[in-house]
TIBAMI-690251 format. One record per residue (C-alpha): y, z, x; residue in one letter. Coordinates in steps of 0.001 Angstrom, whole numbers, plus 500000, padded with zeros to 6 digits. Layout:
(atom (Y Z X) A)
...
//
This chain:
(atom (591761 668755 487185) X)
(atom (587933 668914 486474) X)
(atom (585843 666267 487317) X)
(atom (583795 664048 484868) X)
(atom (580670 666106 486120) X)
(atom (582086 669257 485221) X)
(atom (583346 668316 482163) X)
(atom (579796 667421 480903) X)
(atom (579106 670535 481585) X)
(atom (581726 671935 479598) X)
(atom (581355 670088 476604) X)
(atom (577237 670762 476774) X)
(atom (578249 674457 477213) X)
(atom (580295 674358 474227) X)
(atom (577931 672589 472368) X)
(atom (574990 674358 472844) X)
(atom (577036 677772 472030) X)
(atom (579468 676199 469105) X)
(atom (582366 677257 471365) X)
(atom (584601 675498 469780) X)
(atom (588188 676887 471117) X)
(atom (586700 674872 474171) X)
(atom (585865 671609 472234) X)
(atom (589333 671943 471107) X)
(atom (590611 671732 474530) X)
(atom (588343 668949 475729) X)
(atom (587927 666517 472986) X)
(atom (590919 664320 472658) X)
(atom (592768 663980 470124) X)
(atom (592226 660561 468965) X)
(atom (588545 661431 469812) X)
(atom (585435 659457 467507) X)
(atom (581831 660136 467488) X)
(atom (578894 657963 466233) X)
(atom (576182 659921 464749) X)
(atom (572282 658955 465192) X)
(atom (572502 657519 461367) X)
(atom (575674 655909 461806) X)
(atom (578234 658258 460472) X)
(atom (581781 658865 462481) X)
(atom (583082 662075 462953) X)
(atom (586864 662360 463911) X)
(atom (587977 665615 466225) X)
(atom (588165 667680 463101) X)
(atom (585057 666788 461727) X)
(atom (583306 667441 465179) X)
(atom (584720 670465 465425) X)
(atom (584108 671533 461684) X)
(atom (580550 671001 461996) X)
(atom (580039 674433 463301) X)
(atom (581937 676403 460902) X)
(atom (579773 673732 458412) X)
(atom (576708 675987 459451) X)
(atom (575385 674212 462535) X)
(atom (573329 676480 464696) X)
(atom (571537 675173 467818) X)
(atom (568461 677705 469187) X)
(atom (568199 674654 472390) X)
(atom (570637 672126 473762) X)
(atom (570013 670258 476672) X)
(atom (571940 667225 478247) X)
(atom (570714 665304 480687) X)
(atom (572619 662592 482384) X)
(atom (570718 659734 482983) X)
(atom (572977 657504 485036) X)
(atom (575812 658188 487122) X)
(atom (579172 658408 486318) X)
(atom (580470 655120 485651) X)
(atom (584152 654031 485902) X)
(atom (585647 650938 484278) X)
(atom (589206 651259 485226) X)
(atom (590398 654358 484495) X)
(atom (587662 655265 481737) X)
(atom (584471 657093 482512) X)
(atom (581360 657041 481148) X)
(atom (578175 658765 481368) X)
(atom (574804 658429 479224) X)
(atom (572364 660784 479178) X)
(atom (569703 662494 477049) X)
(atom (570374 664991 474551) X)
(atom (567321 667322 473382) X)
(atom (568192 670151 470514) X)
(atom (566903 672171 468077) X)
(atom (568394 674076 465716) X)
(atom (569803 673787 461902) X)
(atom (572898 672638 459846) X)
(atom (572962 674460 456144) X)
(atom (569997 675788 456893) X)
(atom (567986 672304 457104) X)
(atom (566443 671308 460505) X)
(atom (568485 668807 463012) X)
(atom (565864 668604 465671) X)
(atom (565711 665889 468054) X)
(atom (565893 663868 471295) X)
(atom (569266 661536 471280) X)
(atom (570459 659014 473794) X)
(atom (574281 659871 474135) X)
(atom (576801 658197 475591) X)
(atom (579865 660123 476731) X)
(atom (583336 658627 477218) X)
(atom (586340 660399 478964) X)
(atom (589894 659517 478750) X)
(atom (591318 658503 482442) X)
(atom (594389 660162 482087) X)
(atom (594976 663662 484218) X)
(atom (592785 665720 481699) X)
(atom (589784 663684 481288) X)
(atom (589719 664201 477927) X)
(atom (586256 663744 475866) X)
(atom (587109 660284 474114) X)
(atom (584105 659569 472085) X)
(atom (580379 660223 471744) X)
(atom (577920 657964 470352) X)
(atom (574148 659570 469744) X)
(atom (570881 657168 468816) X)
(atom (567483 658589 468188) X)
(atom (565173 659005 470686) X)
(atom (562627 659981 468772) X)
(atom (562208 659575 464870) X)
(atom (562431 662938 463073) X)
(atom (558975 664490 461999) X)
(atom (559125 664089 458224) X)
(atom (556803 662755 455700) X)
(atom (558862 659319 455997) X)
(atom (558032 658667 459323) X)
(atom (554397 660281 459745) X)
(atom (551681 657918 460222) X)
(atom (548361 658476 458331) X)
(atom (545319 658504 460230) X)
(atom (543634 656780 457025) X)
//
């Protein structure tokens, strides 16, 4: 069995290369993610985002706490920085993510939830200097 550590690192791995025969095998299957505007993604939709044209050129994850365990659940939150594009339109950004893993034998990837960081650099959010 991996540990909680490692399987960050697999899922980041995965993530930054659009692996995803080994999201398959980590997310569970009940898995959930919140997107940065809100959305929820099921495990399909996670996994369909790649074959949806996303492309990252940079992933990083950094945790920012240890791993926490309530009961058998584990969580880590961290940073995520990427760049990269989805249908050929820019997904840039820094993300606070919070990762949750399943306590039974597998520690299965349970659900992610990502918040901005930092606004995207659009017209809408530029500031004028006027």
């Amino acid at each position: 069995m991996a540990t909680v550590t490692e399987q960050v690192t697999t899922w980041a791995n995965a993530e930054r290369t659009g692996d995803t025969s080994a999201l398959e095998s980590l997310l569970h299957p009940d898995f959930l993610a919140v997107g940065p505007y809100g959305f929820l993604l099921d495990r399909e939709q996670w996994l369909q985002r790649f074959s949806g044209g996303l492309r990252y050129t940079a992933f990083e994850f950094t945790p920012d706490t240890e791993v926490r365990y309530i009961g058998g659940t584990a969580m880590v939150i961290g940073t995520q920085t990427h760049r990269g594009t989805h249908a050929q339109r820019a997904v840039d950004g820094s993300f606070r993510v919070t990762l949750v893993f399943t306590g039974d034998p597998q520690g299965q990837l349970a659900a992610v939830h990502l918040s901005l960081r930092t606004p995207p650099a659009t017209p809408d959010h530029a500031t004028s200097a006027a």
